[in-house]
VMD Tcl script that draws the C-alpha trace (Angstrom):
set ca {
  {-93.71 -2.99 -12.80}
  {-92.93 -4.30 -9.31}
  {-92.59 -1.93 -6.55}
  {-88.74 -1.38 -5.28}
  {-87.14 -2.47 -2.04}
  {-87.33 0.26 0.60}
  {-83.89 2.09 0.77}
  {-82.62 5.36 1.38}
  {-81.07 6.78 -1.71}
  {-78.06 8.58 -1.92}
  {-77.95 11.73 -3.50}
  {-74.91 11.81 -5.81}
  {-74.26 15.19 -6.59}
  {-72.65 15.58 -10.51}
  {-70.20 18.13 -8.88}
  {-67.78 16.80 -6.06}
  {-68.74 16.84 -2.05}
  {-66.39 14.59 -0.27}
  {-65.72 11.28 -2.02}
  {-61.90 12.51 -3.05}
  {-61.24 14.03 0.16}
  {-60.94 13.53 3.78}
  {-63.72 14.54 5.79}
  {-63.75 16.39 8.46}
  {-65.20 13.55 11.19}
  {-61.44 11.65 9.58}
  {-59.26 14.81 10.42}
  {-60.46 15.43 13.78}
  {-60.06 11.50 14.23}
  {-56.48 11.67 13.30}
  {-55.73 14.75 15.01}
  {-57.62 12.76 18.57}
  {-55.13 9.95 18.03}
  {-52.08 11.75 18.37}
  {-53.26 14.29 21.14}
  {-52.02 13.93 24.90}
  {-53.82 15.09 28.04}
  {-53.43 15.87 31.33}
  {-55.98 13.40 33.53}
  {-57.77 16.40 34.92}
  {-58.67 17.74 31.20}
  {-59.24 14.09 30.07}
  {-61.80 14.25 33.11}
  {-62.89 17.88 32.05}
  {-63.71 16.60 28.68}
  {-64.89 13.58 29.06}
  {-67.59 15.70 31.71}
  {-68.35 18.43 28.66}
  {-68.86 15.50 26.01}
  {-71.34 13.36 27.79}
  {-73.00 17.06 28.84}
  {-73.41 17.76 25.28}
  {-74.67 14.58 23.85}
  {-77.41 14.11 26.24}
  {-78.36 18.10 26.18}
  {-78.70 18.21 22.37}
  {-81.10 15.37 22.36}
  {-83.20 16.66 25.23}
  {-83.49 19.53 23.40}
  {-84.33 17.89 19.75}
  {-86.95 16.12 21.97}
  {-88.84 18.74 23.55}
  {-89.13 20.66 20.26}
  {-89.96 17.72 17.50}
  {-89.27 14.21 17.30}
  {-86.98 13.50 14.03}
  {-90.09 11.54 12.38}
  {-89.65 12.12 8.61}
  {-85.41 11.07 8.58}
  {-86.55 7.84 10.81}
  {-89.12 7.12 8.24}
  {-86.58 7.17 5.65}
  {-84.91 4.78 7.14}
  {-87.20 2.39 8.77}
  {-89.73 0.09 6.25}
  {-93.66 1.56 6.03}
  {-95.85 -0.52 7.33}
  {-97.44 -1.09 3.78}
  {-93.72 -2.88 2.89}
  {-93.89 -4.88 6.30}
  {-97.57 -6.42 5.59}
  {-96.28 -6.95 1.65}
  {-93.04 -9.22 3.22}
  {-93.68 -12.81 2.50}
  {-90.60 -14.52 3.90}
  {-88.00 -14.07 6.45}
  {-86.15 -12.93 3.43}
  {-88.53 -10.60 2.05}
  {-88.03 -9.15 6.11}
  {-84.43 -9.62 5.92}
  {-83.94 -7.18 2.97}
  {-86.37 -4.52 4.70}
  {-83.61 -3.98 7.82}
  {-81.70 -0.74 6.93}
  {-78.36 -1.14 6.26}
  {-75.20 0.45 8.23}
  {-75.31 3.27 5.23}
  {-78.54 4.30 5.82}
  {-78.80 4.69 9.09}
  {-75.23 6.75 8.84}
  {-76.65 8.98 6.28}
  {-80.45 9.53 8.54}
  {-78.22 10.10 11.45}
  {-76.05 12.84 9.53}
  {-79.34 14.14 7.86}
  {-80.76 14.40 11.80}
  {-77.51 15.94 12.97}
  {-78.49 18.66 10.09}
  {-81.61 19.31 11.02}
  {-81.01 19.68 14.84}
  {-82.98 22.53 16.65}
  {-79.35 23.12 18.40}
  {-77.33 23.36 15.12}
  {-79.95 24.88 13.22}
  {-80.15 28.04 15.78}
  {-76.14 27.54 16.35}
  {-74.18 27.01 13.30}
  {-75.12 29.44 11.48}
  {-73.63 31.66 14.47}
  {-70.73 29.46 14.82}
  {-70.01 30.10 11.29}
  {-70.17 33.50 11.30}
  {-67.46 33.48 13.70}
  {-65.33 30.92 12.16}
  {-65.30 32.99 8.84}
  {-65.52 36.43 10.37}
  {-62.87 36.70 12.68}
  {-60.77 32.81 11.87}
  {-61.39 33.26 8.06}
  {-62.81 29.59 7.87}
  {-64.70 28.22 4.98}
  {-66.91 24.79 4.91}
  {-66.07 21.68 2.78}
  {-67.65 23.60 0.05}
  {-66.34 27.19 0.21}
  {-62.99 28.78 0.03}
  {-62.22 31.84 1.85}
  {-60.35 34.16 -0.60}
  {-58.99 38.16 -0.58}
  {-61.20 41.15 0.07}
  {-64.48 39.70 0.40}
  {-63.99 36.91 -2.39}
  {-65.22 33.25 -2.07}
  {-64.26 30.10 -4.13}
  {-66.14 26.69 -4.54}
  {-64.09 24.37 -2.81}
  {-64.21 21.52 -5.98}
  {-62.93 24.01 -8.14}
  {-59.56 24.99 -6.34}
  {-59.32 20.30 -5.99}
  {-59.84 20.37 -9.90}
  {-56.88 22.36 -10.06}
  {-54.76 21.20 -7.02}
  {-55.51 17.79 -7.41}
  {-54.31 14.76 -8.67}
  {-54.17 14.51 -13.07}
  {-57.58 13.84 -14.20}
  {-56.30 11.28 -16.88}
  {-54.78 9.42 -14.43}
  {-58.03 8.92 -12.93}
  {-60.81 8.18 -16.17}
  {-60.73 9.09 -19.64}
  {-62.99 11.83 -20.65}
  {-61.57 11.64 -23.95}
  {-63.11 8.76 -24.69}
  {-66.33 9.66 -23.90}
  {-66.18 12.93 -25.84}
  {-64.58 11.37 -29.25}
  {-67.13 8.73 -28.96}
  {-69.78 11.65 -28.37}
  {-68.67 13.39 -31.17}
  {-68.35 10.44 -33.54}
  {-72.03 9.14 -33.58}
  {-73.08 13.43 -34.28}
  {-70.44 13.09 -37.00}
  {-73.09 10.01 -38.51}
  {-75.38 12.32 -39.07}
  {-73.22 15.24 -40.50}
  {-73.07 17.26 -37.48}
  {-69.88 18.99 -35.86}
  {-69.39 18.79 -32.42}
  {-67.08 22.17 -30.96}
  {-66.00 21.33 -27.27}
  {-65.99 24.76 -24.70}
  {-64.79 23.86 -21.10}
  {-65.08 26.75 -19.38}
  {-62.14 27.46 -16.65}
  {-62.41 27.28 -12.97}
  {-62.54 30.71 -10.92}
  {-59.67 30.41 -9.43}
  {-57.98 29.67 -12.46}
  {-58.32 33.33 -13.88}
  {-59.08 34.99 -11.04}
  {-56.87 33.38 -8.18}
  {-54.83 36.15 -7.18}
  {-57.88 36.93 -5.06}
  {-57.01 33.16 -3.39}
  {-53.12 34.42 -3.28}
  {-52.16 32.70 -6.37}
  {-49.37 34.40 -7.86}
  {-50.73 37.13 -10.74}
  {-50.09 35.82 -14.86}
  {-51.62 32.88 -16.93}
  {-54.48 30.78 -16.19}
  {-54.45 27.88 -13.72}
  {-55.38 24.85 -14.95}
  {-55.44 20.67 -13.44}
  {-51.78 19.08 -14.14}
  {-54.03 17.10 -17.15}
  {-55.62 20.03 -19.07}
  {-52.78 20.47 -21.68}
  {-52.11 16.36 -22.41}
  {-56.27 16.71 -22.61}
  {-56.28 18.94 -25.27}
  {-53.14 17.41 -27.32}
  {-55.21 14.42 -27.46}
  {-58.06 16.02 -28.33}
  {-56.33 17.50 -31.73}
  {-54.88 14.11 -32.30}
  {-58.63 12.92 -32.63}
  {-59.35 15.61 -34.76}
  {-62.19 17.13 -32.09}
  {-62.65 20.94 -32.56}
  {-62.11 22.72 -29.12}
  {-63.24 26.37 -28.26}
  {-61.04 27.05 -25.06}
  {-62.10 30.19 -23.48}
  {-59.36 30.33 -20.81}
  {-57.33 32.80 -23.40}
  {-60.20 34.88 -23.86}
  {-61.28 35.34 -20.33}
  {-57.30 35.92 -19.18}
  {-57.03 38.71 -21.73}
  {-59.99 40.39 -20.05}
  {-58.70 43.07 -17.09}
  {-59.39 41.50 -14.04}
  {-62.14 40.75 -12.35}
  {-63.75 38.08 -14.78}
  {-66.10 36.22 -12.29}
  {-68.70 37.06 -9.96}
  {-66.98 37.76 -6.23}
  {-69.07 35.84 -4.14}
  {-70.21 33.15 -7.10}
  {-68.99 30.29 -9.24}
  {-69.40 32.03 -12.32}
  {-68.34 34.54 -15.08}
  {-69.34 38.16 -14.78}
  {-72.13 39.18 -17.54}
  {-68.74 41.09 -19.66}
  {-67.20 38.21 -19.69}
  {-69.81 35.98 -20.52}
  {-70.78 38.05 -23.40}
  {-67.00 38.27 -24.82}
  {-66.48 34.67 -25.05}
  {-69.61 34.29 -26.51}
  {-68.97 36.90 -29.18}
  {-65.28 35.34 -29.64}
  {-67.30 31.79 -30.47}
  {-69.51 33.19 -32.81}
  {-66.36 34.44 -34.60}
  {-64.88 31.23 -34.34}
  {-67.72 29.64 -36.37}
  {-67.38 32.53 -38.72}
  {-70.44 34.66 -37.90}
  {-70.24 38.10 -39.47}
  {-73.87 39.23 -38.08}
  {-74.37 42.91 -36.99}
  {-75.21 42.68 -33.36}
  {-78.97 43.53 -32.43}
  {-79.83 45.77 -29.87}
  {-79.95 44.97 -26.22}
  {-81.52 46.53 -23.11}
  {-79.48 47.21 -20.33}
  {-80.48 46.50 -16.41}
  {-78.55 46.46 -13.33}
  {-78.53 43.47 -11.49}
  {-77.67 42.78 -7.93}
  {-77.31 39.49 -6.08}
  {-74.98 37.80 -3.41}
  {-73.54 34.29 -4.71}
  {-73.90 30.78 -4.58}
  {-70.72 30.25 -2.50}
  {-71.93 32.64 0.20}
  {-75.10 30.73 0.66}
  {-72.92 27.69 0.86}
  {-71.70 28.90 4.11}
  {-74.89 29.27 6.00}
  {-74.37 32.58 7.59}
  {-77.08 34.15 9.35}
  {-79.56 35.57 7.08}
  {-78.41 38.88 8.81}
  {-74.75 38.68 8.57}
  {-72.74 41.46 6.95}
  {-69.50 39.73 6.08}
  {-70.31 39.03 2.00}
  {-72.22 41.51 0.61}
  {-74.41 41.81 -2.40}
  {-72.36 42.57 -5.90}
  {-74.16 44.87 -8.46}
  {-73.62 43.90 -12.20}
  {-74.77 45.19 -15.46}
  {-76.70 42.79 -17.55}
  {-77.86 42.86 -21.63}
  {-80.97 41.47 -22.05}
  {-81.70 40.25 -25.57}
  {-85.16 40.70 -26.92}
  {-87.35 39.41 -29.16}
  {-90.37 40.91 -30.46}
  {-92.19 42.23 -27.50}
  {-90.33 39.25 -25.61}
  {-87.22 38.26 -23.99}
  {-84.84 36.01 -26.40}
  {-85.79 31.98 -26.17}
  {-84.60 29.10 -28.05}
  {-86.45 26.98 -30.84}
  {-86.17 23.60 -31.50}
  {-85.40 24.59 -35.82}
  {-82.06 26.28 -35.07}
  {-79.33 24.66 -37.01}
  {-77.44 24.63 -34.06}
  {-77.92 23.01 -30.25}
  {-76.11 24.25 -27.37}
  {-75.59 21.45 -24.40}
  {-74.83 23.73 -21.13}
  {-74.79 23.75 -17.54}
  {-75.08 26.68 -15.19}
  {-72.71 28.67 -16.63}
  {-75.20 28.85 -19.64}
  {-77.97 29.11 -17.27}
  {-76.05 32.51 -15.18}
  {-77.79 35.70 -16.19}
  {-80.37 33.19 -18.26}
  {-81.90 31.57 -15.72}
  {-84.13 34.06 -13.08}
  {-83.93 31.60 -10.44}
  {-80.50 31.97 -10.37}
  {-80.67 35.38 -9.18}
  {-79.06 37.14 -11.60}
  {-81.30 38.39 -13.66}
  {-82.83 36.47 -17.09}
  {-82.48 36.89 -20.74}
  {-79.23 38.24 -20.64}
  {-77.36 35.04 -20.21}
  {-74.82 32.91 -22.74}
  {-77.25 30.99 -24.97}
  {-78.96 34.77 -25.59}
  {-75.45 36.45 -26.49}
  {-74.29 33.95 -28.26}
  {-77.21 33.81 -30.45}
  {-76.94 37.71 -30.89}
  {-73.18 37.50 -31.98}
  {-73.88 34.42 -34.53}
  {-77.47 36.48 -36.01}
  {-79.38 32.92 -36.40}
  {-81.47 31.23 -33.70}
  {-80.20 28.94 -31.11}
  {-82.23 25.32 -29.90}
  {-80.82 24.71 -26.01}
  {-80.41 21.86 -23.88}
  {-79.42 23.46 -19.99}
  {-78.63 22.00 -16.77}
  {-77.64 23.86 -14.18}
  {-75.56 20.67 -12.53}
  {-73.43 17.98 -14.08}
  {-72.50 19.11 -17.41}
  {-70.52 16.10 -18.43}
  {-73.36 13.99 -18.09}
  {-76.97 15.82 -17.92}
  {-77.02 17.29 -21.23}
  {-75.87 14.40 -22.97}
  {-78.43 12.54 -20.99}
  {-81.40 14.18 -21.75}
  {-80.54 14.55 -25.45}
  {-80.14 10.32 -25.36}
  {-83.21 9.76 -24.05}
  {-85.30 12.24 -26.28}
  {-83.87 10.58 -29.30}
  {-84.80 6.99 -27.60}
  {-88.52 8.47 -27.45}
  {-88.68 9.14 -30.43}
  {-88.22 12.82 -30.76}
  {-85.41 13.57 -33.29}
  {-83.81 16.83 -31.12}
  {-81.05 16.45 -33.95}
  {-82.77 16.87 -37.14}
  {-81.51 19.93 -39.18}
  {-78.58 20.22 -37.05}
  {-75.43 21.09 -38.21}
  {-73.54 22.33 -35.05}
  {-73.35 21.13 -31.51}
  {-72.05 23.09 -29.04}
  {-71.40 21.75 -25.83}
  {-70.27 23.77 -22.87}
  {-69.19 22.38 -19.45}
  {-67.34 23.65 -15.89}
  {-63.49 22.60 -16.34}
  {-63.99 20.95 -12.83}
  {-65.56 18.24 -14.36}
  {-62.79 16.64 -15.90}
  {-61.87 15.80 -12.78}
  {-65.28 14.92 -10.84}
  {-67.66 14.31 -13.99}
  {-69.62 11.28 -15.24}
  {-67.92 10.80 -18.10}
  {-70.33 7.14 -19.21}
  {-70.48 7.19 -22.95}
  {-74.19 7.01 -24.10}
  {-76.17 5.98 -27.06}
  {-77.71 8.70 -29.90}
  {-80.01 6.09 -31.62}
  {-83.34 7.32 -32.59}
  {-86.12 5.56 -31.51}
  {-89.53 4.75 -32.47}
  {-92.23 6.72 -30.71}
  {-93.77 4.63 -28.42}
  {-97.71 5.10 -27.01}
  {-98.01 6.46 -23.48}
  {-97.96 4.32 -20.72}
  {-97.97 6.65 -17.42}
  {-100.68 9.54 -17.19}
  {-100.02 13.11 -17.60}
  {-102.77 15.91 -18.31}
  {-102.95 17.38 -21.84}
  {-101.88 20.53 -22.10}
  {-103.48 23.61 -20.82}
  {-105.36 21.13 -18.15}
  {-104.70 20.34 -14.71}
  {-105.84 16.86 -12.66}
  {-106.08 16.04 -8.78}
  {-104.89 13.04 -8.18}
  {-104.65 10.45 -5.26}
  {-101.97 7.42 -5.54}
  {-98.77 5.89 -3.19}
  {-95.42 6.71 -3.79}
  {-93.52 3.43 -5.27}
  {-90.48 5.43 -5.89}
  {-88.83 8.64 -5.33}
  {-85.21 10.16 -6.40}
  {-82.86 11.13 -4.18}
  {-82.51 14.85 -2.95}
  {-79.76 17.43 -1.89}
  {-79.19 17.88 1.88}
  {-79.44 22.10 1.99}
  {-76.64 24.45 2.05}
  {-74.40 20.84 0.49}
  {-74.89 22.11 -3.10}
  {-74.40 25.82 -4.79}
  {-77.26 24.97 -6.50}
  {-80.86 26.69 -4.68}
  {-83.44 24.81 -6.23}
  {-84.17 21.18 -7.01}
  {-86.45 18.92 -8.52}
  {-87.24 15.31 -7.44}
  {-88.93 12.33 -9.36}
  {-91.38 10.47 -8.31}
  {-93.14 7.32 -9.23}
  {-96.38 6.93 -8.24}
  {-98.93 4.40 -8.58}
  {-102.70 2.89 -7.65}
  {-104.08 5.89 -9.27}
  {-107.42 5.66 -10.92}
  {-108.00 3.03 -13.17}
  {-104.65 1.40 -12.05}
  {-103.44 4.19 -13.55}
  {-99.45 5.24 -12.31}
  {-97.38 8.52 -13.56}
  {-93.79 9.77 -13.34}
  {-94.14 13.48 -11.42}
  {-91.50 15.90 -11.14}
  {-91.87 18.64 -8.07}
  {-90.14 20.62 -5.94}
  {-87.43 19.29 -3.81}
  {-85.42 22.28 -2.64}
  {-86.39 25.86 -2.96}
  {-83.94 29.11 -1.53}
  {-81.86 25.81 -0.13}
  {-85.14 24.76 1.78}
  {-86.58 21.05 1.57}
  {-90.03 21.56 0.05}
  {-92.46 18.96 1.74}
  {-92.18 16.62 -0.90}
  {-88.45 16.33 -0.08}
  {-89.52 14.35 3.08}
  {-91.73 11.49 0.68}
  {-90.80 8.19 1.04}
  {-92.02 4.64 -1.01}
  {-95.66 3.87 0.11}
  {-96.99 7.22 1.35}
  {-100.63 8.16 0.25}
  {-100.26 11.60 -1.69}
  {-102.80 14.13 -3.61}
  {-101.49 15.66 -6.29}
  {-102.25 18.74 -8.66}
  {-100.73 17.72 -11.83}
  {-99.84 19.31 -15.10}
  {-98.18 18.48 -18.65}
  {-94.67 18.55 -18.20}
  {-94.67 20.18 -21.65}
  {-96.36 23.67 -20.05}
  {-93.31 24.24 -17.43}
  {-89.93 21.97 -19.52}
  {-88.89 25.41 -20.83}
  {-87.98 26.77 -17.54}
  {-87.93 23.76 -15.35}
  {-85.71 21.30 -17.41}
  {-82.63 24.14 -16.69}
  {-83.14 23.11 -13.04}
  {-81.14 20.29 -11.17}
  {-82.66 17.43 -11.06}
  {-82.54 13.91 -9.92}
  {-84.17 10.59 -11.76}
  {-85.44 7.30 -10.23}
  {-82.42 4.52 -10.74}
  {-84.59 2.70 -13.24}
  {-83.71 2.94 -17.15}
  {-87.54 2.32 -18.03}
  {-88.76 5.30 -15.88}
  {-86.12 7.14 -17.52}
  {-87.84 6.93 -20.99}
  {-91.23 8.22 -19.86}
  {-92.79 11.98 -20.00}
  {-93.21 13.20 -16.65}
  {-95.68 15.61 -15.53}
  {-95.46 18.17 -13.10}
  {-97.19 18.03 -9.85}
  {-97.40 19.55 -6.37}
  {-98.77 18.16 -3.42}
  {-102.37 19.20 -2.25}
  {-103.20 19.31 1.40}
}
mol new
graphics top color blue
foreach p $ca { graphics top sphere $p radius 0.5 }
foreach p [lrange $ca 0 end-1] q [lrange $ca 1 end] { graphics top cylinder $p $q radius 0.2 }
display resetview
């Protein structure tokens, strides 16, 4: 497999950052080009901007040099020695994309507005009441993810892709193999809850599309679990005040109104109660000081569901699968920060009185889920056998901002190993180069804490190479691995991906832009100094 060209991925986050909106380098453009000014603050100005632009560099240079967002940009010197022909050099130049994103990647990462913006901020949204691109300010201490209140506002989703298409055609190839697909898009926040964004008090808010979505749903005969009348009938507050998502009651009412819906009868099983208390995504999405006092931390009751001497998990018999994203994952996942074992898959589970087999992703729930499950039949690995329900839950926002690309459910022959992982219970050191390496999240440009990369890497051992997933992003912090790029020299501690999938696989992630790599088992690794 030949190594790719050097190029600076883009990360293309499932939910929206700016690619339906103006940003905010085009507003203050437009609002330049119709300004007037005196000549003396035209010279005043002009004074302060050529002050600042040489001062902030003067400073980045004195404290570091911005090596690793050059390097991913510029060609290693391994690619320059491999060029052959003036071609083979022409293709290594960056292009005009690349060297935008580095330069907005360096403008992040700038001693000045790393030790100022958070400061600025704090101002902006204490005393202005300004979000970001990503946040809403609401009422009384509430926040809203900016995408969400666009799903809503915006333009019709139909009138901008189909996901009807993708979802009949999704539940048409389950229907080959006698399995019923039950559709549960789960509302945006402020569509329950935004009369804390001053939207007038009554039904729920939904995008202009939502209702011609669901009539053409029932026309195709797909069965649709819509929470929105559940969570509406709920007295108010139904999601988390500083967060995306649903509050735990919530969560666990819909989940026992599903189980009804699929005509469970089962006596509910005890739970233990904890209390749980966090601040939310969209507050981190600000990038307050770490000792502001504007947002503070919301306290929340929880019901874990055990099992055995053991918190609840899924198995891989259950008659039925449950695609989700991290609305599944809230109260489920302990990286989250809200607590574990207490989330939907666990309640709903409870209400229904049969075991549940999961397939979570905390990002991109249009896509992801379906995704995975794809590629684990192409390997193979029948996820589908004995399944007689699928369940698959997604953020209403991605109607509007999901990938919505139908995929294939064919089961595939299992196929011998061609990349290296450990067995089980073992671990390996490893030296090899990068050959290729996902894309990653810029921090505090996703509500999402943690990531995981992928990485190709090769000249191993034995000519050995092996797909390794690691660390990205942790507490919306690059890990060093963020900063690999193709043909850096790494050491590696790796381990079967099969030891850590339970918990890891719930994680956002991104994959190498090759269908091939796609189909292999990764392993997990982390770099060794």
């Amino acid at each position: 497999m030949s190594t790719p060209e050097h190029s600076l991925p883009s990360y293309n986050e499932p939910t929206p950052e700016t690619t339906r909106r103006i940003t905010r380098e085009e507003e203050a453009e437009l609002a330049l080009g119709r300004s007037e000014f005196s000549p003396g603050a035209r010279a005043l100005l002009i004074g302060c901007f050529l002050l600042t632009i040489i001062a902030v560099p003067l400073t980045q240079s004195f404290h570091e040099l911005p090596v690793a967002e050059l390097r991913r940009v510029l060609p290693s010197w391994a690619q320059v020695q491999a060029a052959r022909t003036p071609g083979d050099l022409w293709r290594l130049i960056p292009h005009a994309e690349q060297i935008k994103a580095a330069e907005k990647a360096i403008e992040k990462q700038s001693v000045v507005a790393e030790k100022l913006r958070p400061h600025v901020q704090g101002v902006v949204t204490g005393l202005l009441r300004g979000g970001t691109e990503q946040a809403c300010i609401g009422r009384d201490g509430w926040l809203f993810y900016r995408p969400d209140v666009e799903y809503i506002t915006g333009p019709p989703f139909l009138a901008q892709g189909d996901p009807v298409r993708a979802i009949v055609d999704f539940r048409d190839r389950l229907a080959k193999r006698g399995i019923e697909l039950v559709l549960m898009p789960i509302p945006a926040k402020p569509g329950i809850d935004g009369a804390m964004l001053g939207a007038r008090p009554g039904g729920v808010l939904h995008n202009a599309s939502f209702p011609e979505f669901l009539a053409r749903l029932d026309r195709a005969g797909v069965r649709v679990f819509d929470p929105a009348p559940v969570l509406i009938s709920l007295a108010p507050p139904r999601y988390l005040e500083t967060d995306t998502h649903w509050r735990p009651e919530a969560m666990e009412e819909v989940a026992r109104k599903l189980a009804a819906e699929l005509a469970s009868t089962a006596e509910p099983s005890p739970v233990v109660e904890l209390q749980v208390t966090a601040l939310g995504d969209i507050a981190a999405l600000l990038g307050l000081p770490a000792s502001q006092t504007i947002y503070k931390p919301q306290t929340v009751t929880i019901h874990q569901v055990p099992a055995g001497n053991g918190l609840w998990r899924p198995r891989a018999d259950a008659d039925v699968l449950l695609l989700g994203d991290s609305f599944a994952n809230i109260f489920s996942l302990e990286t989250m920060g809200w607590g574990e074992g207490a989330g939907f898959p666990e309640h709903l589970s409870r209400a229904l009185g049969r075991p549940l087999d999961c397939i979570l992703r905390n990002s991109d729930g249009a896509f992801a889920t379906r995704e995975q499950l794809s590629r684990e039949l192409a390997r193979g690995r029948d996820r589908l056998a004995g399944k007689k329900i699928v369940i698959w839950e997604f953020a209403a926002r991605e109607l509007s901002f999901g990938d919505w690309k139908i995929l294939p459910l064919e089961l595939g022959a299992p196929q011998p190993a061609k990349f290296f992982s450990p067995e089980p219970g073992h671990e390996k050191i490893v030296t090899g180069t990068v050959a290729a390496i996902s894309a990653v999240p810029r921090p505090g440009t996703v509500p999402y804490p943690e990531h995981i990369l992928t990485a190709h890497v090769v000249d191993m051992e034995g000519d050995a190479q092996a797909l390794v997933c690691m660390w990205s992003m942790k507490a919306q912090k690059w890990t060093p691995a963020a900063r690999l790029r193709p043909g850096d020299r790494v050491k590696l501690r790796l381990r079967a991906w099969s030891e850590v999938s339970a918990q890891y696989e719930k994680i956002n992630r991104s994959d190498i832009d090759d269908a091939a790599l796609q189909l292999e088992e990764p392993a997990w690794g982390e770099l060794v100094e």
